[in-house]
BALOBA-1460 file (C-alpha; in Angstrom, 3 decimals):
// residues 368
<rec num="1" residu="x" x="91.198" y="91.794" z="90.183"/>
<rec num="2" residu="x" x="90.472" y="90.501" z="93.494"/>
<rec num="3" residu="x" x="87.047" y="89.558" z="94.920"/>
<rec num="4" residu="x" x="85.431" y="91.002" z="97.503"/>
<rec num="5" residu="x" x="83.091" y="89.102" z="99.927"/>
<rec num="6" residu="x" x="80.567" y="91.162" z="101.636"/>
<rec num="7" residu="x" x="80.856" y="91.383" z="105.520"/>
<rec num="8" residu="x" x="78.032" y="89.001" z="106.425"/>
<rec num="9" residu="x" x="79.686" y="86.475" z="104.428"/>
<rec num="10" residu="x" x="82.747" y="86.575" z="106.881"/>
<rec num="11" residu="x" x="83.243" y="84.069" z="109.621"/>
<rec num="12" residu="x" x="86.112" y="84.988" z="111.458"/>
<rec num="13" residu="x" x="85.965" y="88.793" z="112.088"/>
<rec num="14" residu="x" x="87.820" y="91.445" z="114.221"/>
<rec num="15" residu="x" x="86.142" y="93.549" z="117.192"/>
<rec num="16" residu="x" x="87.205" y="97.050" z="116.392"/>
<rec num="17" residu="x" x="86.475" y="100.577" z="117.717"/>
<rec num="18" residu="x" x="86.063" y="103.501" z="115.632"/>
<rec num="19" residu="x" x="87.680" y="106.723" z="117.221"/>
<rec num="20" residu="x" x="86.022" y="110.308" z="115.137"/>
<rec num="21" residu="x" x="83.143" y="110.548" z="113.833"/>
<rec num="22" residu="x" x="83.325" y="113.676" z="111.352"/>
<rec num="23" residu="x" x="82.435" y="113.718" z="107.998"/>
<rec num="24" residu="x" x="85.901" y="111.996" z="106.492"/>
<rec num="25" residu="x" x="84.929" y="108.867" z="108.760"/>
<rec num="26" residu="x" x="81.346" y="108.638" z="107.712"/>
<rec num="27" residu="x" x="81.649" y="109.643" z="104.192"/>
<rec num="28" residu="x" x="84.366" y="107.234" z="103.261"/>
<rec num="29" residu="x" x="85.594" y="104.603" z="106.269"/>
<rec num="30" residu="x" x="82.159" y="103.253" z="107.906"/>
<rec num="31" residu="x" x="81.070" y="102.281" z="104.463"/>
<rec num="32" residu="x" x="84.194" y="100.383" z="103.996"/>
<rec num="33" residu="x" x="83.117" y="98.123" z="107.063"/>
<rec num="34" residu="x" x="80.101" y="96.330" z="104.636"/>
<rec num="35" residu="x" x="82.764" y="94.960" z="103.037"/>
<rec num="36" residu="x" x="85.617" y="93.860" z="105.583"/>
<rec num="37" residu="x" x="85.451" y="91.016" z="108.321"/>
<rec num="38" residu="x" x="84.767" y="93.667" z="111.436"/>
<rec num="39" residu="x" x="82.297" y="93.258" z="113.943"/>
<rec num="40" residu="x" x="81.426" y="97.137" z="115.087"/>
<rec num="41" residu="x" x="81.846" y="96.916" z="118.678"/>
<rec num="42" residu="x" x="82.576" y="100.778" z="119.739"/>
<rec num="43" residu="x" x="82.188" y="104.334" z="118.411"/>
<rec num="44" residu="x" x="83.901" y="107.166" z="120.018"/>
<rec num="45" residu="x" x="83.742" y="110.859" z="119.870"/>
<rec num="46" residu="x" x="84.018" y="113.687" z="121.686"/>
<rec num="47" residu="x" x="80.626" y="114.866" z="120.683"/>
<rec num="48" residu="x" x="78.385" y="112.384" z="122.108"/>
<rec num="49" residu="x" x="75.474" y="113.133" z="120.349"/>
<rec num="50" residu="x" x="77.094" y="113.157" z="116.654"/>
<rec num="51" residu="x" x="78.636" y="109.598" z="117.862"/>
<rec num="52" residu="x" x="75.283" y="108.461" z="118.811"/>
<rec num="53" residu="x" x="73.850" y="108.969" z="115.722"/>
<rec num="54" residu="x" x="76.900" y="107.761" z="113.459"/>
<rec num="55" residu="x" x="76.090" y="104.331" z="116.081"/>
<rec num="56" residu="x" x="72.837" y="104.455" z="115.071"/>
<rec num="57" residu="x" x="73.368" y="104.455" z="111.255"/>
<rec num="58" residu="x" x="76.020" y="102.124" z="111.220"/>
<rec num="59" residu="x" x="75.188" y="99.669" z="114.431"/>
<rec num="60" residu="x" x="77.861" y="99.969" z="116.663"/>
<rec num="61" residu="x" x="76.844" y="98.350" z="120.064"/>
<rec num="62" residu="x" x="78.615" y="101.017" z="122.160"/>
<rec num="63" residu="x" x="78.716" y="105.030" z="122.426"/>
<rec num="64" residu="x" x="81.410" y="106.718" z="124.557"/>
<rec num="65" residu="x" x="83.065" y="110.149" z="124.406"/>
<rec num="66" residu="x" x="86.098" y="109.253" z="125.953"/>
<rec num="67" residu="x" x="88.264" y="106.817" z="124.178"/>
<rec num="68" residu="x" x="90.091" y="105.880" z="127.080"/>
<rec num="69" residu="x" x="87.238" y="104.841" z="128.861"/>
<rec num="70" residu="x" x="86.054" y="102.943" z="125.774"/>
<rec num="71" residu="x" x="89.637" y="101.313" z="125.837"/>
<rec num="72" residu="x" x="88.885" y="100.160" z="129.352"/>
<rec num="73" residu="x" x="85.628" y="98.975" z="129.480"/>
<rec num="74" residu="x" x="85.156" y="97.072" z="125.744"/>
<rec num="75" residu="x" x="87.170" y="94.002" z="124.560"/>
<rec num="76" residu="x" x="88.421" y="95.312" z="121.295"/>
<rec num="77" residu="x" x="90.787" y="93.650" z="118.456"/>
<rec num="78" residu="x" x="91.830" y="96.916" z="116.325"/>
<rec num="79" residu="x" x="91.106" y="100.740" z="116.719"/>
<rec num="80" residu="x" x="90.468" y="102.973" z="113.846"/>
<rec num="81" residu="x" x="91.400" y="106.217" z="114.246"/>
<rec num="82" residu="x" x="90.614" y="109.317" z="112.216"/>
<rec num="83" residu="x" x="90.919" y="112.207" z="114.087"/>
<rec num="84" residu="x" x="93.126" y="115.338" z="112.973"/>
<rec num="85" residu="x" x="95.108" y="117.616" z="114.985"/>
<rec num="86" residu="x" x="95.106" y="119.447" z="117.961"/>
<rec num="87" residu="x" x="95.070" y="123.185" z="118.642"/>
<rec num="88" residu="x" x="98.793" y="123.736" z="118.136"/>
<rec num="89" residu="x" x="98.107" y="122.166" z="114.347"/>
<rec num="90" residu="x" x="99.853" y="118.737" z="115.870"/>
<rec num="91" residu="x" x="98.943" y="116.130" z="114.723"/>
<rec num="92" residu="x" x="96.970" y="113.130" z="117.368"/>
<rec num="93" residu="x" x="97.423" y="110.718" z="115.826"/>
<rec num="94" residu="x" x="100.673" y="109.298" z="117.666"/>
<rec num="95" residu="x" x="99.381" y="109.473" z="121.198"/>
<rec num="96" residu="x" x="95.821" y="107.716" z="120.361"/>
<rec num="97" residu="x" x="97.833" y="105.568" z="118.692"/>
<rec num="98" residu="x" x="100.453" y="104.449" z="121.215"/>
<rec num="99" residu="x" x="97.401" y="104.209" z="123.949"/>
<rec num="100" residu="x" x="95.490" y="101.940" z="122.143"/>
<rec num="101" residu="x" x="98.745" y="99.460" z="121.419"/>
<rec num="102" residu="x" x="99.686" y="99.982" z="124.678"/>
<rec num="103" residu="x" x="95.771" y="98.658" z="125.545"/>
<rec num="104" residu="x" x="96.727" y="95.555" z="123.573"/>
<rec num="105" residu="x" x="94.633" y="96.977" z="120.716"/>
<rec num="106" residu="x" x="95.597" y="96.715" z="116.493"/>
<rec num="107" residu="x" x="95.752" y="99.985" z="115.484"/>
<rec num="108" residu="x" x="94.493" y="101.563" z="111.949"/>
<rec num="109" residu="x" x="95.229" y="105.443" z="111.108"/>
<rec num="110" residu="x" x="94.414" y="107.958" z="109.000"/>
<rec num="111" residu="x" x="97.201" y="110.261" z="107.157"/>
<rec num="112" residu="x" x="98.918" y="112.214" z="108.327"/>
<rec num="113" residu="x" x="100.094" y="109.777" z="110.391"/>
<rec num="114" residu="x" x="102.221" y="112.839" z="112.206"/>
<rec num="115" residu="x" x="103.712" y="116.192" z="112.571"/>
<rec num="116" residu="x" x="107.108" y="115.192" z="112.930"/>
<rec num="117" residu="x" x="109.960" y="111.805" z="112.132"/>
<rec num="118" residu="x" x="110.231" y="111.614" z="115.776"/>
<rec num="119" residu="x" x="106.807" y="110.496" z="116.814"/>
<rec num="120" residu="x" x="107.049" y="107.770" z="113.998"/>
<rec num="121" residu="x" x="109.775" y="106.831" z="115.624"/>
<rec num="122" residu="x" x="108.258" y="106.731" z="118.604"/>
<rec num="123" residu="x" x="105.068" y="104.609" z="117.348"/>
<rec num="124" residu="x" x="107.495" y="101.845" z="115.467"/>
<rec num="125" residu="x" x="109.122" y="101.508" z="118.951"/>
<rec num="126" residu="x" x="106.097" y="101.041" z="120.947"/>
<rec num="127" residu="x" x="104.652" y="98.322" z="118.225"/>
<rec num="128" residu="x" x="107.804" y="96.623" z="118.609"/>
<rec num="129" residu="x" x="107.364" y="96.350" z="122.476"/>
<rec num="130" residu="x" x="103.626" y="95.388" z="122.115"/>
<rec num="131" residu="x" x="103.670" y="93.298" z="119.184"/>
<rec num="132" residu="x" x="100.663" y="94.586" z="117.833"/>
<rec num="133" residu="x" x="100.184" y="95.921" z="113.909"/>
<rec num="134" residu="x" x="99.719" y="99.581" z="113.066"/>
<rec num="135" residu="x" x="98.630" y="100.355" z="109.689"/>
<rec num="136" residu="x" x="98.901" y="104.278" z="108.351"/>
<rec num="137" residu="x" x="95.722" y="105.293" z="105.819"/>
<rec num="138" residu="x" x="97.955" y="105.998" z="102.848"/>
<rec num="139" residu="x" x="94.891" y="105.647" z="100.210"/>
<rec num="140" residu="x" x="96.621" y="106.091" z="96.906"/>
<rec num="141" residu="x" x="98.768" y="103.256" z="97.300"/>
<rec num="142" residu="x" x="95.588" y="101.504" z="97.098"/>
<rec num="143" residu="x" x="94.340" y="102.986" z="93.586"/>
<rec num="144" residu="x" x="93.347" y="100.312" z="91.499"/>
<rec num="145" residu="x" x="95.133" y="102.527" z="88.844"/>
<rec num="146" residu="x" x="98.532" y="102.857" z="91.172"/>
<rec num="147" residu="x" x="98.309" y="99.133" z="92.263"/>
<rec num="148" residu="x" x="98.096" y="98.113" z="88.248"/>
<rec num="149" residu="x" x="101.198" y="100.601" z="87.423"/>
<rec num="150" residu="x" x="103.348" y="99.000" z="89.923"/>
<rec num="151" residu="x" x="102.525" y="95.347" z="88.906"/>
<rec num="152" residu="x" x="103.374" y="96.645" z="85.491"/>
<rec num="153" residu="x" x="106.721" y="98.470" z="86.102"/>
<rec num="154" residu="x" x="107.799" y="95.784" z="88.135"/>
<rec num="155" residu="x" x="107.781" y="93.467" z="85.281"/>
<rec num="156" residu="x" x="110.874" y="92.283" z="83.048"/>
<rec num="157" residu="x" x="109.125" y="93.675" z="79.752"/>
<rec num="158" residu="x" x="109.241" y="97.246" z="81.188"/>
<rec num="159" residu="x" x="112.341" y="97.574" z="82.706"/>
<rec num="160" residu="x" x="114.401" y="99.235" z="85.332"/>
<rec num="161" residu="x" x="112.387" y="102.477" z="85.816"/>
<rec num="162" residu="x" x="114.741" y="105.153" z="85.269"/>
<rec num="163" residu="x" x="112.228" y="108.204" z="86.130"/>
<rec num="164" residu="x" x="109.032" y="109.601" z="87.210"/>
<rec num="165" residu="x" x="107.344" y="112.828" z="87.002"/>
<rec num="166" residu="x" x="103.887" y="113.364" z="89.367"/>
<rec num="167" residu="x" x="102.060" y="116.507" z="89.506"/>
<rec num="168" residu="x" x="99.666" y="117.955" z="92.257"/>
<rec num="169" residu="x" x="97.822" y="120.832" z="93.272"/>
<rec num="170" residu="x" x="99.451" y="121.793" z="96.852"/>
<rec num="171" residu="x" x="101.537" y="125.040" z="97.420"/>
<rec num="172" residu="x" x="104.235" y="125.385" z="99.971"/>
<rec num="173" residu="x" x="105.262" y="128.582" z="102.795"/>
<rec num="174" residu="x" x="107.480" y="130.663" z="101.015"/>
<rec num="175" residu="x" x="109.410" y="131.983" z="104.046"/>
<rec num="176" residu="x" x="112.099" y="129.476" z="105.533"/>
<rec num="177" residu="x" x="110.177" y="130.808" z="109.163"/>
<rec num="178" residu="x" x="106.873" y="130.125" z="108.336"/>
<rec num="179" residu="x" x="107.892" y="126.109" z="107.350"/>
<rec num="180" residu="x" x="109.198" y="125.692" z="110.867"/>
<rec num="181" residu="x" x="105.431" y="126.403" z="112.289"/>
<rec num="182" residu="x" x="103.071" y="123.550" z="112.507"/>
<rec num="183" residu="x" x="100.246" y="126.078" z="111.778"/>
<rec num="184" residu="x" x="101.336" y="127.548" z="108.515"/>
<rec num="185" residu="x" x="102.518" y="123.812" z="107.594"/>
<rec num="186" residu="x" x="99.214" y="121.800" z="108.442"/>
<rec num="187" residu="x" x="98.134" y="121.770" z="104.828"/>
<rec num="188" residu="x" x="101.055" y="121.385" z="103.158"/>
<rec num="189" residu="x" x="101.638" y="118.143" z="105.513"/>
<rec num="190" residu="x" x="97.801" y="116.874" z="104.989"/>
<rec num="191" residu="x" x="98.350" y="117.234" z="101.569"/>
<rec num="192" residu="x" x="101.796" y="116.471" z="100.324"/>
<rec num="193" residu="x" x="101.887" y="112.539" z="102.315"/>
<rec num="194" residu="x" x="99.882" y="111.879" z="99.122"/>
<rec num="195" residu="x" x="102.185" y="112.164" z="96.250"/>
<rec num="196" residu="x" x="104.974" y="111.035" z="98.657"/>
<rec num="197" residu="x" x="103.025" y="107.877" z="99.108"/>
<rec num="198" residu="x" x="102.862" y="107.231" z="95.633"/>
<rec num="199" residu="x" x="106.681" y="108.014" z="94.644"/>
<rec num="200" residu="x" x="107.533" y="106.030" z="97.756"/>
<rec num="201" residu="x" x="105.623" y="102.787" z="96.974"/>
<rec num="202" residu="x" x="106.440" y="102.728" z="93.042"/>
<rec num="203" residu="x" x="109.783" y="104.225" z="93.148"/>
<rec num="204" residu="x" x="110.971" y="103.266" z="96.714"/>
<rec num="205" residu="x" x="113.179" y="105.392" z="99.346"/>
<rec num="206" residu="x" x="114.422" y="109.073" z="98.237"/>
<rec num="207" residu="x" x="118.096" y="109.756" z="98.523"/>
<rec num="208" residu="x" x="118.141" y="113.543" z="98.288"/>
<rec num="209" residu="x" x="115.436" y="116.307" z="97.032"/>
<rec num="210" residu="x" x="116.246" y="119.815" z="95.334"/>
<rec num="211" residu="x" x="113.589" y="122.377" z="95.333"/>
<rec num="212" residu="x" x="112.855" y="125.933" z="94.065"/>
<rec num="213" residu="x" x="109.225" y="127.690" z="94.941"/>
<rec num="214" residu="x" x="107.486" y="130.416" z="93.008"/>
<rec num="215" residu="x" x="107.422" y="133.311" z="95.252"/>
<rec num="216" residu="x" x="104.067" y="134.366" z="93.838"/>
<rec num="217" residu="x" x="101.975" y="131.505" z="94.328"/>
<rec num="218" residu="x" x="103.801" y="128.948" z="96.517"/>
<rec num="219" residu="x" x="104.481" y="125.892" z="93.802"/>
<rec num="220" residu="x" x="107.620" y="124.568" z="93.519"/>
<rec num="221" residu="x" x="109.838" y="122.235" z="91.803"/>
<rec num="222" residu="x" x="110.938" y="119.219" z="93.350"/>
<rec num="223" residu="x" x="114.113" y="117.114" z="91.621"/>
<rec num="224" residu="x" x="114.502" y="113.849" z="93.035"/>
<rec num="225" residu="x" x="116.819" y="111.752" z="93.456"/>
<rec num="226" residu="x" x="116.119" y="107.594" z="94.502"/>
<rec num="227" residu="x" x="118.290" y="105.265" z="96.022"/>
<rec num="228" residu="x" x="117.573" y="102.804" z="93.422"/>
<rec num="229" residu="x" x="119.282" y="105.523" z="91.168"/>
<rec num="230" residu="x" x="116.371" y="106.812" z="89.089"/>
<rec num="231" residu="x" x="115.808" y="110.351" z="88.938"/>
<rec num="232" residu="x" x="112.078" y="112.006" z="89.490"/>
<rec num="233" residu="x" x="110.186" y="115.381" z="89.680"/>
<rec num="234" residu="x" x="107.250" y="116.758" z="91.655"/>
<rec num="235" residu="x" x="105.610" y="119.612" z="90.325"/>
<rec num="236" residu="x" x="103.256" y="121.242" z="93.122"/>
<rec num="237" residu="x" x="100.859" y="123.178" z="90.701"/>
<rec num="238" residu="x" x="99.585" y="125.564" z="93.430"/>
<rec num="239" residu="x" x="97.848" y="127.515" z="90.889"/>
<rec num="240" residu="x" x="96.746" y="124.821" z="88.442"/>
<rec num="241" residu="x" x="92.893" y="125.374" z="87.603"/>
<rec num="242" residu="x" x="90.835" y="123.506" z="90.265"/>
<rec num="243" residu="x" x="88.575" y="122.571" z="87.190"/>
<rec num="244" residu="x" x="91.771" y="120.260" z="85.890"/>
<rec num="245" residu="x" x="92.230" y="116.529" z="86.433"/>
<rec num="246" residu="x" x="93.762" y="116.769" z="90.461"/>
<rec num="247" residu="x" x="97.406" y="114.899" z="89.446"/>
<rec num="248" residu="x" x="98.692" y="113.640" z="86.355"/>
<rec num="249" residu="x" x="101.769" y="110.739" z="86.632"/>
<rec num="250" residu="x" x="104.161" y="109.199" z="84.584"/>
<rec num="251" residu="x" x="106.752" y="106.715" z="84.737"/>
<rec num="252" residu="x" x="109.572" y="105.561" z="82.674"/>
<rec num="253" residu="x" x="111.263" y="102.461" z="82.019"/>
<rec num="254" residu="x" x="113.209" y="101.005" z="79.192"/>
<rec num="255" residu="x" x="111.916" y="101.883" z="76.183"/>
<rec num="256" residu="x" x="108.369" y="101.996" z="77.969"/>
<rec num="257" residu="x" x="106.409" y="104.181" z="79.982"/>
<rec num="258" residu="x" x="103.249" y="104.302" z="82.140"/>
<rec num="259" residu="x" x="100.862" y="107.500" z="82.447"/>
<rec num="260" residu="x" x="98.148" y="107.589" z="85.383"/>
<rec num="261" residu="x" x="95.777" y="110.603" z="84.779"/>
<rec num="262" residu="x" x="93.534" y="111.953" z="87.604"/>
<rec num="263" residu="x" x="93.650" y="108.960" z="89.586"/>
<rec num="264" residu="x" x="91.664" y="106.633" z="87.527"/>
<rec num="265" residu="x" x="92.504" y="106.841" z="83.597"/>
<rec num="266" residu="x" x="95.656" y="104.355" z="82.989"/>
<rec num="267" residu="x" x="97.544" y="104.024" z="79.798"/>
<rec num="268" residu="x" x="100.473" y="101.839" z="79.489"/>
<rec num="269" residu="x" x="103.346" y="102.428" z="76.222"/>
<rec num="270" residu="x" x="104.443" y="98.932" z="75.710"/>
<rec num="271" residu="x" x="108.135" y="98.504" z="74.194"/>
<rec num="272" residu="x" x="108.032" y="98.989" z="69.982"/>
<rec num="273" residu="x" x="111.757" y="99.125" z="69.397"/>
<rec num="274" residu="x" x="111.871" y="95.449" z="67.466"/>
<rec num="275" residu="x" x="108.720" y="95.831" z="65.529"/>
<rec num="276" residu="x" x="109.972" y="99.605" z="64.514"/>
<rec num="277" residu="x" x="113.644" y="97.980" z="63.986"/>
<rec num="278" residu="x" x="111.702" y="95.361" z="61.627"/>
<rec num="279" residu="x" x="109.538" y="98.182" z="59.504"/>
<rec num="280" residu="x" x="113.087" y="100.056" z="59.199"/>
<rec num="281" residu="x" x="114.226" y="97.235" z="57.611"/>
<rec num="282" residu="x" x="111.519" y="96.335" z="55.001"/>
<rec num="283" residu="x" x="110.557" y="99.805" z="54.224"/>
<rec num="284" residu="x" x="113.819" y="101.630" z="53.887"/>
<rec num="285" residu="x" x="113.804" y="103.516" z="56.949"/>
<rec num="286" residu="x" x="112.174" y="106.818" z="58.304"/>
<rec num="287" residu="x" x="109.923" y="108.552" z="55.551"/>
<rec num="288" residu="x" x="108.527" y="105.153" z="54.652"/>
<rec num="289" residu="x" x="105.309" y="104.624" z="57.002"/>
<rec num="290" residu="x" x="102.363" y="105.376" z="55.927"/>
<rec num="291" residu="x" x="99.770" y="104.714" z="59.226"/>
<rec num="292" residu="x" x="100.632" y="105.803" z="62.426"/>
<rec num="293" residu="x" x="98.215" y="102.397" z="63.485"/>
<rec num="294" residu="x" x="101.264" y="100.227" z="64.684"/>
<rec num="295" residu="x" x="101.508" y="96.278" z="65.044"/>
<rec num="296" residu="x" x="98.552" y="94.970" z="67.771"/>
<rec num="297" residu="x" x="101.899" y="93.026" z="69.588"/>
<rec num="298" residu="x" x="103.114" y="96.486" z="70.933"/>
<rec num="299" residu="x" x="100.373" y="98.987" z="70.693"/>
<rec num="300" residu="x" x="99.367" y="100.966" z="73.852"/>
<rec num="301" residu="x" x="96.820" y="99.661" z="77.008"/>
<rec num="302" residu="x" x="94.373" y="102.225" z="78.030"/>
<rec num="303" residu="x" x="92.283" y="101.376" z="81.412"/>
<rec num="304" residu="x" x="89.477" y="103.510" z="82.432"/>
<rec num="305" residu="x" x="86.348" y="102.946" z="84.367"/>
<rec num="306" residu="x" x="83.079" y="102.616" z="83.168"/>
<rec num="307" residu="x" x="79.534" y="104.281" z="85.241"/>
<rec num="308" residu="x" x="77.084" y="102.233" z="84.099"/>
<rec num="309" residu="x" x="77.017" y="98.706" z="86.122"/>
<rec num="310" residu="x" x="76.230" y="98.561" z="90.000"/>
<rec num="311" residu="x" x="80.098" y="97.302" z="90.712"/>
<rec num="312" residu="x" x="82.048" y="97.797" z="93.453"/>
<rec num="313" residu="x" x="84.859" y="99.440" z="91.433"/>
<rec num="314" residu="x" x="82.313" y="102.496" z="90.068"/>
<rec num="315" residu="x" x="82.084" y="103.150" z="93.878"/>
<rec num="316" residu="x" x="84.131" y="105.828" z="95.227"/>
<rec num="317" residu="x" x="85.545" y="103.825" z="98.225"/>
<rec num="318" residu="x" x="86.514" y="101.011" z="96.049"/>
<rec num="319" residu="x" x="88.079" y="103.553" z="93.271"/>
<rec num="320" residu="x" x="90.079" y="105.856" z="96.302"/>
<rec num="321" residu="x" x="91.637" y="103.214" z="97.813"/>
<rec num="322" residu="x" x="89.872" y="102.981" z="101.072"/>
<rec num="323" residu="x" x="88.072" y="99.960" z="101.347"/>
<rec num="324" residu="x" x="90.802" y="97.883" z="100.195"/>
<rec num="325" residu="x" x="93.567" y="99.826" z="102.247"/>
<rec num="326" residu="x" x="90.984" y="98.832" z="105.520"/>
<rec num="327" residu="x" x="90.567" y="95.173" z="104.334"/>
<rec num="328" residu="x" x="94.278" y="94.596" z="103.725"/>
<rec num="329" residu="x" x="94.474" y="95.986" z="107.722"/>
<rec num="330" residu="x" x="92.157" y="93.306" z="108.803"/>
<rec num="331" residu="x" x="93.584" y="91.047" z="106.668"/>
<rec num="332" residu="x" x="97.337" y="91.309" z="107.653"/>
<rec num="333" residu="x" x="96.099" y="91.501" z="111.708"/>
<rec num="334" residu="x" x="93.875" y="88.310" z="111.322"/>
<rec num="335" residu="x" x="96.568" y="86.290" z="109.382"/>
<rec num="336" residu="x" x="99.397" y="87.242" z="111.426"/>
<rec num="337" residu="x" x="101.184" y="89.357" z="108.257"/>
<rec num="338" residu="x" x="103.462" y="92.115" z="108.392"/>
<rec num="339" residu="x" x="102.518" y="95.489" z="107.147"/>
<rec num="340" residu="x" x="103.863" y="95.819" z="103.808"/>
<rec num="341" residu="x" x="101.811" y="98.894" z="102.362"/>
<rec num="342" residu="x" x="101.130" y="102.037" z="104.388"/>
<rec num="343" residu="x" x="103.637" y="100.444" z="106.925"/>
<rec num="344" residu="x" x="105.230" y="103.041" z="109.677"/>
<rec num="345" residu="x" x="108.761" y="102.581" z="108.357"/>
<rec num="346" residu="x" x="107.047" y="104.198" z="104.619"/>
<rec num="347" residu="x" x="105.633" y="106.450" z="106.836"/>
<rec num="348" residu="x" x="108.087" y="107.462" z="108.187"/>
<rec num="349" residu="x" x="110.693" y="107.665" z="105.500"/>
<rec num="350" residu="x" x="107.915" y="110.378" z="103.696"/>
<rec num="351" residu="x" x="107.976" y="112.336" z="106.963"/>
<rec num="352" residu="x" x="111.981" y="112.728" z="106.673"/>
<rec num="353" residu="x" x="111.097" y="113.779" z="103.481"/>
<rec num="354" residu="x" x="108.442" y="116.461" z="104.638"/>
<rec num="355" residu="x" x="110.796" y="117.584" z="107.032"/>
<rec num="356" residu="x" x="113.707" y="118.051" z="104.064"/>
<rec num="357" residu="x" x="111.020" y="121.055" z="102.665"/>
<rec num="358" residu="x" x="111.686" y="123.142" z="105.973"/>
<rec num="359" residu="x" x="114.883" y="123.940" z="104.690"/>
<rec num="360" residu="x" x="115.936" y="126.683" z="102.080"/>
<rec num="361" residu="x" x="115.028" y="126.470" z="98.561"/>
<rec num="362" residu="x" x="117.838" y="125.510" z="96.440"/>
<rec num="363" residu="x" x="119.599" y="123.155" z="98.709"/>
<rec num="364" residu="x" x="120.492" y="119.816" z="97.984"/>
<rec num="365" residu="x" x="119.041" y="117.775" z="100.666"/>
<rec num="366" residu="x" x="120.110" y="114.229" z="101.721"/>
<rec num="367" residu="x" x="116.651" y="112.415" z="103.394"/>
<rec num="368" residu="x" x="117.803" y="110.534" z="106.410"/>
């Protein structure tokens, strides 16, 4: 559990610029600034007024709606950006993006971080040139819950992790046409980058994805394939009550396995193969137990968070992922570290992967 120093208590601090100002940015990233080492230098939008008053809540010295002129006039260390896309459903996140390197700025975005592999592409090539960091704002790989279940399936005790099973609520175009068309395809790609970014950071790259849709209701089946040689699914409950838990994920190791439930609820199945060997063996075999309460040394680990102290983990930043996804950013740019979560090269393995669904269900696909 890491601690988290407040922003007044920071000395050394970056001079960023905040580009949108809807309600994603000040619902859930301007808090995130109490508690990272930022000093708020600019706020952009193209509605003056609503950047004005998001300035005025949060105390950014300067006001502009037009980033480019903000880029010019303002000394500035790192750029957020959360925008969206533009009228063809694209996705503007690449060309903000490559301006601001290009401007000698750090840049932070939000998912998705675009609408095809080929602007990712284009993004890694233009950080290369300008040497400066770009981070993408993939918030579950920030979970407390995710971040716990990869420290533990990365341990000896569990194992090689053989497979994985993650289910979410997103449904998918049924006609082969429709998934060519950044319109019909803007939710599916705002939506599916999520459990992507999960498989991708616990499981690593995909080798090759297999899916059939219900023609209904647009869910689908996803089999999986990873290079490490484990296998996977991913269910996409389209028509899963919106009154359930939002996901539910499980992975398997050797003789142990690891269940997340809606995000926050963790419960981890610690090997019981040599104390069950041992009761064999002084009891006769099955048919002899009497308690299903089994030895203390192997019994299960159950994680869930509590409501009723003023912590920093019962707040929803903390518990989503953003506010430590935004102070690893400033982190990693003020230390001089690579990118090593939400990098562009995850980023953009998960878009060859988004790009995989456009072709026809039932169709092996090999991810690039």
């Amino acid at each position: 559990m890491k601690y988290i120093k407040y922003n007044i208590e920071y000395e050394n601090k970056l001079n960023v610029a905040v580009i949108g100002c809807g309600g994603h940015t000040y619902r859930n990233i301007l808090p995130c600034f109490a508690y990272a080492p930022v000093n708020l230098v600019a706020v952009c939008d193209l509605d003056i007024n609503k950047a004005l008053k998001v300035a005025k809540v949060f105390g950014f010295e300067k006001v502009y709606d037009d980033y480019h002129k903000m880029l010019s006039d303002v000394k500035i260390d790192a750029v957020f950006v959360i925008t969206g896309y533009d009228k063809d459903s694209k996705s503007l996140y690449p060309k903000i993006a490559i301006e601001c390197m290009r401007k000698g700025c750090h840049v932070w975005i939000e998912k998705p971080p675009a609408s095809s592999s080929a602007e990712i592409r284009e993004m890694i090539q233009t950080s290369h040139e300008t040497n400066k960091k770009i981070m993408v704002g993939f918030k579950k790989m920030f979970f407390p819950s995710i971040q716990k279940l990869k420290q533990i399936i990365s341990s000896q005790e569990f194992g090689e992790t053989t497979s994985v099973y993650i289910r979410y609520p997103q449904n998918i175009p049924l006609n082969v046409n429709d998934r060519q068309d950044n319109k019909k395809m803007l939710w599916f790609l705002d939506h599916i980058v999520h459990p992507l970014s999960i498989l991708v950071y616990l499981m690593g790259e995909i080798k090759s994805i297999y899916f059939n849709i219900n023609e209904k209701v647009g869910s689908s089946i996803t089999n999986i394939t990873f290079k490490s040689g484990a296998i996977g699914t991913l269910h996409l409950a389209a028509s899963a009550s919106q009154t359930s838990p939002l996901e539910h994920l499980e992975v398997i190791g050797e003789g142990a396995n690891v269940i997340v439930e809606n995000g926050v609820k963790l419960r981890y199945y610690k090997k019981g193969d040599r104390v069950v060997k041992e009761l064999k063996h002084l009891n006769g075999g099955y048919g002899r137990m009497s308690s299903y309460i089994g030895d203390d040394e192997v019994a299960p680990i159950f994680w869930e968070p509590e409501f009723s102290l003023g912590q920093l983990y019962n707040k929803n930043i903390f518990m989503l992922g953003y506010a430590q996804e935004i102070l690893y950013f400033c982190e990693s740019v003020l230390n001089n570290e690579p990118i090593m979560i939400g990098s562009l090269e995850q980023a953009l393995h998960i878009l060859n992967v988004y790009e995989a669904y456009k072709y026809e269900q039932g169709v092996l696909v090999t991810i690039k």
